[in-house]
Backbone as CSV, one residue per row, in Angstrom:
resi,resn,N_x,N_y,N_z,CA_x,CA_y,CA_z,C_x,C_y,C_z
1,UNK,57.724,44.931,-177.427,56.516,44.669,-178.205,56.755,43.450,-179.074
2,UNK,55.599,42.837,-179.125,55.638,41.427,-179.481,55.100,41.259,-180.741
3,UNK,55.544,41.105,-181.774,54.420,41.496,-183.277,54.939,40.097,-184.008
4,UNK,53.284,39.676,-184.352,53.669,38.087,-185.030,53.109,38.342,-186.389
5,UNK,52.929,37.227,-187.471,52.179,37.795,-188.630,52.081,35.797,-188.968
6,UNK,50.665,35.316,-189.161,50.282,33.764,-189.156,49.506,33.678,-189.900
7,UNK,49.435,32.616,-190.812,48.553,32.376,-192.020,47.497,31.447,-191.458
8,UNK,46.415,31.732,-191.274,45.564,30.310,-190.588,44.817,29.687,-191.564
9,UNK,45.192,29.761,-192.559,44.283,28.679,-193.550,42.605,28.692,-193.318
10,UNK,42.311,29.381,-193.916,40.831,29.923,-194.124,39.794,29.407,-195.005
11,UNK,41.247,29.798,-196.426,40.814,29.733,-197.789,39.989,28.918,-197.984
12,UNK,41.152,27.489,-197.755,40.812,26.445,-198.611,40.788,25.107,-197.448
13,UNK,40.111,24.694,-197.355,39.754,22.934,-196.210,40.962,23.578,-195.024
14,UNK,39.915,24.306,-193.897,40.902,24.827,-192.914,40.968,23.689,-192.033
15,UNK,42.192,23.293,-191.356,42.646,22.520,-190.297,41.296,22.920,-189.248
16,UNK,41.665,24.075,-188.754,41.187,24.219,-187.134,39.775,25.485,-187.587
17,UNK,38.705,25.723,-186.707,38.321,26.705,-186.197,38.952,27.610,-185.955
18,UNK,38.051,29.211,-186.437,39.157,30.693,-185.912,39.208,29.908,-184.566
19,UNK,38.119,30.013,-183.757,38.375,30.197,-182.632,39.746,29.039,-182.002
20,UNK,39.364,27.960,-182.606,40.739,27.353,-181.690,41.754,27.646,-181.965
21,UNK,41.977,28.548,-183.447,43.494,28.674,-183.879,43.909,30.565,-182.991
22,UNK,42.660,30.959,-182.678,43.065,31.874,-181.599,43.778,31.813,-180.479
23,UNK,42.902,30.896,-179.564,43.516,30.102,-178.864,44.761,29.223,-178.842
24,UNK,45.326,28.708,-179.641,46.540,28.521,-180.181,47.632,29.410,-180.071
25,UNK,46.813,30.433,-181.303,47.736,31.523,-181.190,47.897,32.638,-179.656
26,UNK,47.295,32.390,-178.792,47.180,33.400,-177.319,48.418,32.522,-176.363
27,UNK,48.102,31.046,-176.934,48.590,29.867,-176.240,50.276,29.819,-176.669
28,UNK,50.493,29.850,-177.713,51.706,29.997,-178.556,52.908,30.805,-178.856
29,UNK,52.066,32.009,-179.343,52.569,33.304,-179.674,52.422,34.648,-178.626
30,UNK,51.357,34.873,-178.092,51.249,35.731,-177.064,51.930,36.590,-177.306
31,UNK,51.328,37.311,-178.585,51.968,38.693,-179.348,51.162,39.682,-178.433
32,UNK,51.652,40.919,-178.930,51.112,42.210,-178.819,50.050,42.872,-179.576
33,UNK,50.793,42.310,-180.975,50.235,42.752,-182.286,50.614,41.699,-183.266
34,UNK,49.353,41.341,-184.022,49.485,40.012,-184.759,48.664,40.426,-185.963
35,UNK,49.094,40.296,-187.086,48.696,40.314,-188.223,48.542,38.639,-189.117
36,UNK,46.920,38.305,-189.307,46.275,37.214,-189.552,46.195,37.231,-190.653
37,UNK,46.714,36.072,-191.912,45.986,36.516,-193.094,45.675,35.064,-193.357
38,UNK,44.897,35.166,-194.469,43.903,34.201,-194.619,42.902,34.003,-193.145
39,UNK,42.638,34.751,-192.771,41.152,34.604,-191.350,40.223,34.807,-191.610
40,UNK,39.195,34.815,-190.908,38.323,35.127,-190.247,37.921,35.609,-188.928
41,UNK,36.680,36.183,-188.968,36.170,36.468,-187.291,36.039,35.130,-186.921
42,UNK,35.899,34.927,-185.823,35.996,33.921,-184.839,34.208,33.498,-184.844
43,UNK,33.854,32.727,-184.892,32.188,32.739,-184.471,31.537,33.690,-183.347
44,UNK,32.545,33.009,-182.295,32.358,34.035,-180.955,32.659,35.204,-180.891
45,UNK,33.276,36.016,-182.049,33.555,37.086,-181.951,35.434,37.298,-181.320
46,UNK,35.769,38.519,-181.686,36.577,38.757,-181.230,37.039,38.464,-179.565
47,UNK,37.666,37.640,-179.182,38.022,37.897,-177.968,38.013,38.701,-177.144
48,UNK,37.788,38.854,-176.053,37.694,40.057,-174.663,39.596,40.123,-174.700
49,UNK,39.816,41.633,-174.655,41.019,41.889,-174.486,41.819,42.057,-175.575
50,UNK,41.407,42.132,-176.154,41.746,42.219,-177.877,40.881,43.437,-178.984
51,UNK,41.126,44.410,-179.295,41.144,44.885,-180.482,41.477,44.716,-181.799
52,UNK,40.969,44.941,-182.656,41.059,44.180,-184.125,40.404,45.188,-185.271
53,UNK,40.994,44.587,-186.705,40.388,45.487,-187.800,40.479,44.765,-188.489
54,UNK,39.674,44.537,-189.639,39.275,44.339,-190.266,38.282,44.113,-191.686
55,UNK,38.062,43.164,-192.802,36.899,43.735,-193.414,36.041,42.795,-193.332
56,UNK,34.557,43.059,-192.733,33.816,42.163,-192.747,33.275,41.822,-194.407
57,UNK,32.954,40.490,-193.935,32.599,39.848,-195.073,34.345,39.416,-195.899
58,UNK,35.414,39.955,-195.437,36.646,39.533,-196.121,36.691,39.877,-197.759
59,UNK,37.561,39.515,-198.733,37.786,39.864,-199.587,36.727,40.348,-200.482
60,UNK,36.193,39.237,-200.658,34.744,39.636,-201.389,33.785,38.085,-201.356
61,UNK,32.567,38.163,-202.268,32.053,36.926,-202.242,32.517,35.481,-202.525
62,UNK,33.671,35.594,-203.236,34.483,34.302,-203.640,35.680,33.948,-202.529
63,UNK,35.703,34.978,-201.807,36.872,35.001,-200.721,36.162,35.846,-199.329
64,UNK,35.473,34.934,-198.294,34.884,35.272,-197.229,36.157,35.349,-196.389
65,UNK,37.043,35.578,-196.117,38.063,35.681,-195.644,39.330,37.010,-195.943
66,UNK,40.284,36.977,-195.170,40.806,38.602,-195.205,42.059,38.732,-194.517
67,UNK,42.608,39.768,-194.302,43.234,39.678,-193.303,43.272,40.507,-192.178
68,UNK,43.212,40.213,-190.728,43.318,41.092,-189.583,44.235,41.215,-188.947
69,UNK,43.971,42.681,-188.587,45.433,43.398,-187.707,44.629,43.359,-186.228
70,UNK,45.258,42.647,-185.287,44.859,42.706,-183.893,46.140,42.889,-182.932
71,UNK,45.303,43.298,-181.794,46.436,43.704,-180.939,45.480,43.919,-179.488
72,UNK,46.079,43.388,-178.188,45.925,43.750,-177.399,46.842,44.554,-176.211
73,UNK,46.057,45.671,-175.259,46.897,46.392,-174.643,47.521,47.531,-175.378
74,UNK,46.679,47.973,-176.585,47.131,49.156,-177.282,45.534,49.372,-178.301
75,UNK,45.415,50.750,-178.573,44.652,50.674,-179.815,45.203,50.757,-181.063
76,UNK,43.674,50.780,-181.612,44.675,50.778,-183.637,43.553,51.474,-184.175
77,UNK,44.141,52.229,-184.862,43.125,53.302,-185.899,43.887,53.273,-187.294
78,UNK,42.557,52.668,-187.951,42.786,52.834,-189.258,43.790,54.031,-190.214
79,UNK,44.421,53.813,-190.889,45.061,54.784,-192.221,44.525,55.053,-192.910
80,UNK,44.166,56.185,-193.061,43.499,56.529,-194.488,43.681,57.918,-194.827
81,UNK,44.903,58.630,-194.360,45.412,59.855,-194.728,46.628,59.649,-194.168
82,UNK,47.692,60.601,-194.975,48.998,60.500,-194.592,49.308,61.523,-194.941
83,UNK,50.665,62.209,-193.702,51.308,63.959,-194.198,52.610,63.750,-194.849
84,UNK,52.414,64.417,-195.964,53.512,64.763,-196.688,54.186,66.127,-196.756
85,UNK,55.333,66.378,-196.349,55.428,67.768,-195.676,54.146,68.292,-195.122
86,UNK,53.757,69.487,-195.318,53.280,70.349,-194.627,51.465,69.543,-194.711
87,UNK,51.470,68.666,-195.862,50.027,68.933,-196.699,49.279,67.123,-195.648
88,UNK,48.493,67.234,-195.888,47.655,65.398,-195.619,46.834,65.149,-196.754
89,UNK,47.124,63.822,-197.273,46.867,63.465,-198.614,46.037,62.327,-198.355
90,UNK,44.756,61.656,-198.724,44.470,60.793,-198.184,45.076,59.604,-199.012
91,UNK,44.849,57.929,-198.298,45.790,56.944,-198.443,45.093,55.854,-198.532
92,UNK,45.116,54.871,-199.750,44.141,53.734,-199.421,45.779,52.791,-200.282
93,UNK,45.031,51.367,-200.292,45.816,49.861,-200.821,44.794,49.399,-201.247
94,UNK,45.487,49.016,-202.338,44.874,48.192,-203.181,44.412,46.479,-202.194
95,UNK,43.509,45.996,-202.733,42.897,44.634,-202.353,42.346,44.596,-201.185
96,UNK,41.361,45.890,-200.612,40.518,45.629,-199.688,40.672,44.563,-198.577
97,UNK,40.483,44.441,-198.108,40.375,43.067,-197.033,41.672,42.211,-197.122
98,UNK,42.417,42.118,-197.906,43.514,41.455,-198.030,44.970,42.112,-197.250
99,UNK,44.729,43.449,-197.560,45.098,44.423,-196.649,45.212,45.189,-196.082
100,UNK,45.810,45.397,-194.511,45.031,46.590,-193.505,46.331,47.495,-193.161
101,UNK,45.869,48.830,-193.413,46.769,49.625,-192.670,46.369,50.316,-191.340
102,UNK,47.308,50.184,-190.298,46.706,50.617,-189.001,47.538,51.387,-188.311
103,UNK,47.831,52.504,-187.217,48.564,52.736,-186.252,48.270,52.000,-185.232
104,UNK,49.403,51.555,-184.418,49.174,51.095,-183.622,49.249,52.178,-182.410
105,UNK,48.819,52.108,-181.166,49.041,53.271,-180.195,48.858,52.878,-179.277
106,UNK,50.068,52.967,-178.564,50.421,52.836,-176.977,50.286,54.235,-175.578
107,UNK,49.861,53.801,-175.216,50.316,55.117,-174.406,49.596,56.367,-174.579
108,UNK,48.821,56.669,-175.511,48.636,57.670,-176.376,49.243,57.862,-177.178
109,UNK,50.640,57.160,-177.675,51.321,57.545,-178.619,51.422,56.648,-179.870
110,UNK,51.907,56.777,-180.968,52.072,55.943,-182.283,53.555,55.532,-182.537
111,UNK,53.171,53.484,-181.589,54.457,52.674,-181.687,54.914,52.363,-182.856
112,UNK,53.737,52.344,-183.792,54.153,51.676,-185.223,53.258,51.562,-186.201
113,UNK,52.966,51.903,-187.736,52.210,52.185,-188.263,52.271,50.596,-189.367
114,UNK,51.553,49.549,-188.786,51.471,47.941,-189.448,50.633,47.832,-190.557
115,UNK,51.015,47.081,-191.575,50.924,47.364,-192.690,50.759,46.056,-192.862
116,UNK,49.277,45.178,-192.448,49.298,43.480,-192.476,48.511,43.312,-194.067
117,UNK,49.372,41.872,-194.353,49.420,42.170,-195.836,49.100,40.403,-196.362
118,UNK,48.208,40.190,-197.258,48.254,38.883,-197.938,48.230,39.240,-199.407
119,UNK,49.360,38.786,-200.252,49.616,38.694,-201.536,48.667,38.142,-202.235
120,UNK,47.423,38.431,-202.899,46.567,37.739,-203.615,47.159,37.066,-204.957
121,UNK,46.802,35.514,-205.049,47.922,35.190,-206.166,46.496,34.754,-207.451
122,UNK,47.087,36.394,-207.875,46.292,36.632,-209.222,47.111,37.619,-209.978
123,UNK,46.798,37.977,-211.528,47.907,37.900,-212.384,46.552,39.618,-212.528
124,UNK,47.109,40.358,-213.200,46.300,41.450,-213.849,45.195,41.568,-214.225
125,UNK,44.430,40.963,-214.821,43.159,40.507,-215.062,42.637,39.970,-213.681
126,UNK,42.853,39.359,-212.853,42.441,39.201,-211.317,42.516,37.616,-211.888
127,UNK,42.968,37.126,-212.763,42.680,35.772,-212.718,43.919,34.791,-212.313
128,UNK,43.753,33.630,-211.102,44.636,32.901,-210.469,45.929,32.240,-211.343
129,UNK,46.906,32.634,-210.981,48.046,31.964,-211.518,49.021,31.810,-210.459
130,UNK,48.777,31.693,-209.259,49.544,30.791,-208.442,50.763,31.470,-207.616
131,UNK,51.243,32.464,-207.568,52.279,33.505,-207.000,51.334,34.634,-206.906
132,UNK,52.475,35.453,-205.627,52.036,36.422,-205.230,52.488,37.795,-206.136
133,UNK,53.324,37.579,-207.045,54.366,38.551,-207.847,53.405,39.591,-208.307
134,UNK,52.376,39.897,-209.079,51.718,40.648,-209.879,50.690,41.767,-208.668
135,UNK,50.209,41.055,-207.445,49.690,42.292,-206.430,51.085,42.390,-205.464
136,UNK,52.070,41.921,-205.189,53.007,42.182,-204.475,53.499,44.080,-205.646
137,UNK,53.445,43.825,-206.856,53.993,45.480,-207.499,52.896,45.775,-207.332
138,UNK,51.849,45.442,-206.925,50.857,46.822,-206.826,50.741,47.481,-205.496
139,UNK,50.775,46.189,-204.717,51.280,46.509,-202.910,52.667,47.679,-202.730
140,UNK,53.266,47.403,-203.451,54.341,48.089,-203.309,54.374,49.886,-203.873
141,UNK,53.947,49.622,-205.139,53.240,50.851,-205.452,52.626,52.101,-204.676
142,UNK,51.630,51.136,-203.983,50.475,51.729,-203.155,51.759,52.613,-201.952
143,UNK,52.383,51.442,-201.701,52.959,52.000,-200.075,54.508,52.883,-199.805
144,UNK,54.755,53.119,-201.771,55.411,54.322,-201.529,55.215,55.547,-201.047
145,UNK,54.672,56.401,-201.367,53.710,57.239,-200.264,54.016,57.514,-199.143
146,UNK,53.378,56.101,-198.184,53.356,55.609,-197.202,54.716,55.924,-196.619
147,UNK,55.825,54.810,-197.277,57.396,54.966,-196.850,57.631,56.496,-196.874
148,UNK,57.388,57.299,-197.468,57.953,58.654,-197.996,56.829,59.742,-196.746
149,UNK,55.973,59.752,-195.935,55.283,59.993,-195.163,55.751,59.852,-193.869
150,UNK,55.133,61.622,-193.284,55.463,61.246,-191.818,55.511,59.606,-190.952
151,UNK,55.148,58.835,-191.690,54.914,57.235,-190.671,55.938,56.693,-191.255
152,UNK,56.879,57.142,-192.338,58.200,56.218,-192.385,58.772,55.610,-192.068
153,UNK,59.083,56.491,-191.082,60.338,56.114,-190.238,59.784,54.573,-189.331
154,UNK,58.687,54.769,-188.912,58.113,53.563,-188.109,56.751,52.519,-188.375
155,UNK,57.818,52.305,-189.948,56.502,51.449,-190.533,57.251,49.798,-190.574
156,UNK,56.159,49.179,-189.994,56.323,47.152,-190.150,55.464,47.185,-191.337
157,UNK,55.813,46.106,-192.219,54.723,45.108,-193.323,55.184,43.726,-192.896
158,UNK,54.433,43.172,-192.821,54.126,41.744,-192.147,52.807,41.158,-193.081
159,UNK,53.312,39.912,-193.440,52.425,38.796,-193.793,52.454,38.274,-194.551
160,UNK,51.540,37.485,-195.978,52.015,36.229,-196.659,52.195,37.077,-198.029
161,UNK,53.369,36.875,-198.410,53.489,37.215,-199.867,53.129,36.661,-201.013
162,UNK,53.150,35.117,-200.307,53.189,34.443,-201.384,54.095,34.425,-202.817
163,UNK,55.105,34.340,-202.129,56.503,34.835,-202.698,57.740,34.035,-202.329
164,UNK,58.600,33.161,-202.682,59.782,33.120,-202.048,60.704,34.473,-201.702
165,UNK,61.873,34.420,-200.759,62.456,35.441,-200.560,63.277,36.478,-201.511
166,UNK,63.658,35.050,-202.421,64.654,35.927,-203.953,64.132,36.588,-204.411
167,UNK,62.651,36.355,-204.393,61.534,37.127,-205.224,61.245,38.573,-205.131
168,UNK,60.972,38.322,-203.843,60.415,39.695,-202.581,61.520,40.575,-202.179
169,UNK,62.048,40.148,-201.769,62.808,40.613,-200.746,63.431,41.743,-201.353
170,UNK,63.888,41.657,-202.335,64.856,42.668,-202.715,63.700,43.855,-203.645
171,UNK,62.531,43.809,-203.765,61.432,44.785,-204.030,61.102,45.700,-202.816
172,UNK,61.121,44.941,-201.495,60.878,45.960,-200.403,62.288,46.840,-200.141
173,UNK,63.430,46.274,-200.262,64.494,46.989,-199.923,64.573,48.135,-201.118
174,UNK,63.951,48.549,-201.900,63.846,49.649,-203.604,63.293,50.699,-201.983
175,UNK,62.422,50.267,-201.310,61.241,51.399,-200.433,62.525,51.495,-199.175
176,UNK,63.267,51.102,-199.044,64.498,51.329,-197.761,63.678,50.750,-196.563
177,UNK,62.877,49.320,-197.231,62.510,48.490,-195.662,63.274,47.062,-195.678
178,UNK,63.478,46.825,-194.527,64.391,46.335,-193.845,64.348,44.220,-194.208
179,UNK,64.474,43.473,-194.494,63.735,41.920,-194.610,64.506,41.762,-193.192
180,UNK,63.768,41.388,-191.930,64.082,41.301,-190.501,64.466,39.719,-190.820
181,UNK,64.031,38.974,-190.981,64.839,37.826,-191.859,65.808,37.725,-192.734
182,UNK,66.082,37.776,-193.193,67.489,37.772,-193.794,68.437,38.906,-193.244
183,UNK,68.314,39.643,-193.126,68.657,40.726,-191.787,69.040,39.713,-190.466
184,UNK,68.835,38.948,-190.201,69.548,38.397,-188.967,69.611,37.026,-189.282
185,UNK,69.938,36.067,-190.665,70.203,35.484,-190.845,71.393,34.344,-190.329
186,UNK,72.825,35.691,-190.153,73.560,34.919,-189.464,73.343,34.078,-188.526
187,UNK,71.843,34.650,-187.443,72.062,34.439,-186.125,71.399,32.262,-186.024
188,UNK,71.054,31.938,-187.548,70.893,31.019,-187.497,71.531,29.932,-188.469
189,UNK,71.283,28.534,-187.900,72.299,27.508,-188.964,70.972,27.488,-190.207
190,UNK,71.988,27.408,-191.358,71.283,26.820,-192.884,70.535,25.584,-192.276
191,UNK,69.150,26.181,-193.484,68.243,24.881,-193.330,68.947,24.053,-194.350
192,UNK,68.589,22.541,-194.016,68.769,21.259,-195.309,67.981,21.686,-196.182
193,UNK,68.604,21.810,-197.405,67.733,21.533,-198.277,66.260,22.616,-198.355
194,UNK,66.995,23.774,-198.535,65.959,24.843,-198.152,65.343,24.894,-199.740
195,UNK,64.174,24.883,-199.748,63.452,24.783,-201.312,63.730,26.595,-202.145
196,UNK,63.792,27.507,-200.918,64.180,29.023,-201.338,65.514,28.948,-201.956
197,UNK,66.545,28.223,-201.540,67.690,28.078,-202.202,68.306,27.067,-202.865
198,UNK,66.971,26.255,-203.114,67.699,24.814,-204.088,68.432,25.361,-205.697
199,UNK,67.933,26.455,-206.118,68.674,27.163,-207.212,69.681,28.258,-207.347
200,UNK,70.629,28.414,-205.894,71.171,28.972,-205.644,71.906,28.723,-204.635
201,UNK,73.447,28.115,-205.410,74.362,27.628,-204.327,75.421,28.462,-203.861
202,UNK,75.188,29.477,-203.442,76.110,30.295,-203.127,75.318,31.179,-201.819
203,UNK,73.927,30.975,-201.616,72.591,31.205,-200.888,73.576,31.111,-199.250
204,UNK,73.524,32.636,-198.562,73.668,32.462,-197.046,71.717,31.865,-196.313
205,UNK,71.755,30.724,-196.609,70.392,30.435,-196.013,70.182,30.961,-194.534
206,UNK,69.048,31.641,-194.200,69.073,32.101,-192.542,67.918,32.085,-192.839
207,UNK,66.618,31.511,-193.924,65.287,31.176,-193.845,64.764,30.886,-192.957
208,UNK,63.311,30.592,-193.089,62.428,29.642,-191.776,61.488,29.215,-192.602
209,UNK,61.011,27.941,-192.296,60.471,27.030,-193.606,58.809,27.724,-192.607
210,UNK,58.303,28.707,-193.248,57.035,29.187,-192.712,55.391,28.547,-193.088
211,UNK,55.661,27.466,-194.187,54.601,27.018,-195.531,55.151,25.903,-195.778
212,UNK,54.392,24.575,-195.617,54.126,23.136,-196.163,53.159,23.413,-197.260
213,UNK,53.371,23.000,-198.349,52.859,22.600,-199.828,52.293,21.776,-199.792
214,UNK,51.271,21.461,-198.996,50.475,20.169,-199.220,50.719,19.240,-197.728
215,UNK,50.410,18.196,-197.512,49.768,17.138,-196.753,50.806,15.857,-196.828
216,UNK,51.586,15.695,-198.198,52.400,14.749,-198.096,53.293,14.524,-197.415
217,UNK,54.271,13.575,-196.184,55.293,14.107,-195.765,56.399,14.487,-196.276
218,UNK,56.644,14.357,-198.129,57.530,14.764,-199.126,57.140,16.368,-199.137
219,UNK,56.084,17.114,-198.626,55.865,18.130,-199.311,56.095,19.510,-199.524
220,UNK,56.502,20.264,-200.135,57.911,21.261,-200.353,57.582,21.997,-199.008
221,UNK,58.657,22.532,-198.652,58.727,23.580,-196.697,59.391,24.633,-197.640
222,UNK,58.900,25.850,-197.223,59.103,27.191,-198.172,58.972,28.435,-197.159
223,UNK,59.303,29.697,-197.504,58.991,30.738,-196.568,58.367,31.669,-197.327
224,UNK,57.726,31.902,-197.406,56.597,32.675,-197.794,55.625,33.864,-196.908
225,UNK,56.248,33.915,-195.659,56.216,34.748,-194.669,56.653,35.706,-194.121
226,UNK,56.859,37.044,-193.507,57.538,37.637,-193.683,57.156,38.766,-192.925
227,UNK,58.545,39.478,-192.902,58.251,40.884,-191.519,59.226,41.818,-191.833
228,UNK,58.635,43.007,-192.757,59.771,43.953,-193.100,59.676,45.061,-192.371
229,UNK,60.300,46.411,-191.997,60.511,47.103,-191.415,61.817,47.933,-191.493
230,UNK,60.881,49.814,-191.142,62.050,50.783,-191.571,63.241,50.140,-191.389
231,UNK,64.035,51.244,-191.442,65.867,51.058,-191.000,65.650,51.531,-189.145
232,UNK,64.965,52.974,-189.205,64.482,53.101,-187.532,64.246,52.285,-186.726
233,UNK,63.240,51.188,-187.425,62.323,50.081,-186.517,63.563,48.945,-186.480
234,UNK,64.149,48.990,-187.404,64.895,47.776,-187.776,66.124,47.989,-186.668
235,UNK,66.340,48.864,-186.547,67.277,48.871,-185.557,67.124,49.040,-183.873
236,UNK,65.281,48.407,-183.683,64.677,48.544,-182.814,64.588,46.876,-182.198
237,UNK,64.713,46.108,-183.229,64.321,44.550,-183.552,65.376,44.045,-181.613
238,UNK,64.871,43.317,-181.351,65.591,42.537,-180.274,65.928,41.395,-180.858
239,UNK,65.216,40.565,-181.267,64.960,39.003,-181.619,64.062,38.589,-182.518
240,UNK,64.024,37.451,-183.518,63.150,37.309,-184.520,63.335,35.844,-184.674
241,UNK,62.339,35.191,-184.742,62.208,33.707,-184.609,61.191,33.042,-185.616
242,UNK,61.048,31.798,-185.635,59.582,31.757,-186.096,59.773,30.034,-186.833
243,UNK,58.662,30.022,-187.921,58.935,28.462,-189.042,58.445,27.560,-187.599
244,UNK,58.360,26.241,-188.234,58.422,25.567,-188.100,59.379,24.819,-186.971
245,UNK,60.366,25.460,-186.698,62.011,25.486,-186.541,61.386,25.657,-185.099
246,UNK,60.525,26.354,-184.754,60.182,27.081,-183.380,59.235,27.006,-182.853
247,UNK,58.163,26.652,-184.192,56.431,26.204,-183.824,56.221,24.850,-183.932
248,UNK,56.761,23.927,-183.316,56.638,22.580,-183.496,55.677,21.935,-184.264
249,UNK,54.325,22.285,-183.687,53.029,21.725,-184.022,52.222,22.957,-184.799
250,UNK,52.664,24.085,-185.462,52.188,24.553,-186.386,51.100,24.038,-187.784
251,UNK,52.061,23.151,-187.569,51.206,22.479,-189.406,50.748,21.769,-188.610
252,UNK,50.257,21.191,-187.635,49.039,20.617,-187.258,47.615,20.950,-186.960
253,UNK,47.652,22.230,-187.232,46.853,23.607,-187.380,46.651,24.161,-188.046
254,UNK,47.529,24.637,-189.187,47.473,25.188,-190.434,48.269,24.896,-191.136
255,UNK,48.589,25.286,-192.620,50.157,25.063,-193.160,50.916,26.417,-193.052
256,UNK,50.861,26.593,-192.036,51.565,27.997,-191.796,52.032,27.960,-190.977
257,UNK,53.371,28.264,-190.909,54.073,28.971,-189.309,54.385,30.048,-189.040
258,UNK,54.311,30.489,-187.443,54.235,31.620,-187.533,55.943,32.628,-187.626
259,UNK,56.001,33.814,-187.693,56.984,34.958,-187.645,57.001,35.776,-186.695
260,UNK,58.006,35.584,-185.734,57.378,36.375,-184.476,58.787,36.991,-184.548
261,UNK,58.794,38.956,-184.194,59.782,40.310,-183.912,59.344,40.537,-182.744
262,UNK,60.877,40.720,-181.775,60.354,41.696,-180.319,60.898,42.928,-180.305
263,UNK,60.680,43.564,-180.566,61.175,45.320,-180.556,61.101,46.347,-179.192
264,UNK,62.062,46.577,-179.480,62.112,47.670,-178.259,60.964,48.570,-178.553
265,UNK,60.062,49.120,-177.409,58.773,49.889,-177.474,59.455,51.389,-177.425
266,UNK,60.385,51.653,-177.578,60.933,53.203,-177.850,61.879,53.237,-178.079
């Protein structure tokens, strides 16, 4: 199973059309299961062959945009109850449209319970201050529960934190999920001059520069992307790739690159 998680720049002066950055992405990535943030529906609608969730209309009126969990060659049914021992408790996340919880289901059965996620970078009051830090603890909050719930064992979170890794990373590992990035770090050489570790020289860099800061060719390359997962799933992982490093022509499309996990399907 092929699970990607891609920022297509929605928000703000998007590069491409959903639809061509679909196409892109079918062309590119040729996931299984792909978690979109910052999207939209496509004009044309969802693609033939593809299932999807989502919130129409996206975040809200200031934010027509959202994020979607799609997948083809499996269905997906929404979360909105979870068993805790014996009992079912129902289950929501905070920031509507920003994020989706879904099972995914193969076979008739439940491969993985995806948890596609965009960090809204707003401070308590909901007002913009530029990081993902202040809904990343509420995200996290929400999806203890979740971790602690029959779907534990086989839960992914995937998508933009809006976070460097020093930041994040070590908040999902408090819930015993996995950073599939830095988790197989070895298997790659240090970036130059990685902007995640310019304040930290002692940094095993195994990043992927997932986010250009702008348009300049000076302009900061950051990872801000991301694919966590149980210790179960995590030890399901085949291969994990992604940045820039792998999507050549990414930022010619968005300022995003994508994060692509292949997991063993059992």
């Amino acid at each position: 199973m092929r699970l990607a998680t891609w920022n297509l720049k929605q928000a703000v002066a998007p590069k491409r059309k959903m639809h061509e950055l679909w196409a892109w992405m079918e062309s590119n990535i040729n996931p299984d299961v792909v978690v979109l943030t910052e999207a939209k529906e496509p004009d044309t609608g969802i693609p033939d062959g593809w299932t999807a969730v989502w919130q129409a209309g996206g975040i809200g009126p200031k934010r027509r945009w959202g994020t979607i969990v799609a997948a083809k060659d499996a269905e997906l049914r929404t979360v909105d109850s979870i068993g805790v021992g014996r009992s079912t408790k129902s289950f929501a996340m905070p920031f509507p449209g920003a994020v989706e919880v879904v099972d995914v289901v193969v076979n008739g059965s439940v491969w993985a319970t995806v948890v596609g996620t965009y960090a809204l970078t707003i401070d308590l009051d909901g007002k913009s201050c530029g990081h993902g830090g202040h809904s990343i603890t509420q995200i996290l909050s929400a999806l203890k529960p979740l971790c602690e719930s029959d779907r534990g064992d086989r839960l992914i979170v995937a998508g933009d934190m809006n976070l460097w890794p020093r930041d994040v990373s070590h908040r999902f590992k408090r819930l015993g999920l996995v950073d599939l990035i830095e988790d197989t770090r070895d298997q790659r050489d240090p970036l130059p001059d990685c902007a995640n570790c310019k304040d930290d020289p002692v940094a095993n860099c195994g990043h992927l520069w997932t986010h250009k800061n702008g348009n300049s060719p000076n302009a900061a390359r950051q990872q801000i992307d991301f694919i966590f997962a149980s210790e179960k799933m995590a030890q399901r992982l085949e291969s994990i790739h992604g940045g820039v490093q792998d999507f050549h022509d990414a930022w010619d499309v968005s300022d995003h690159a994508p994060v692509v996990a292949e997991f063993q399907i059992v």
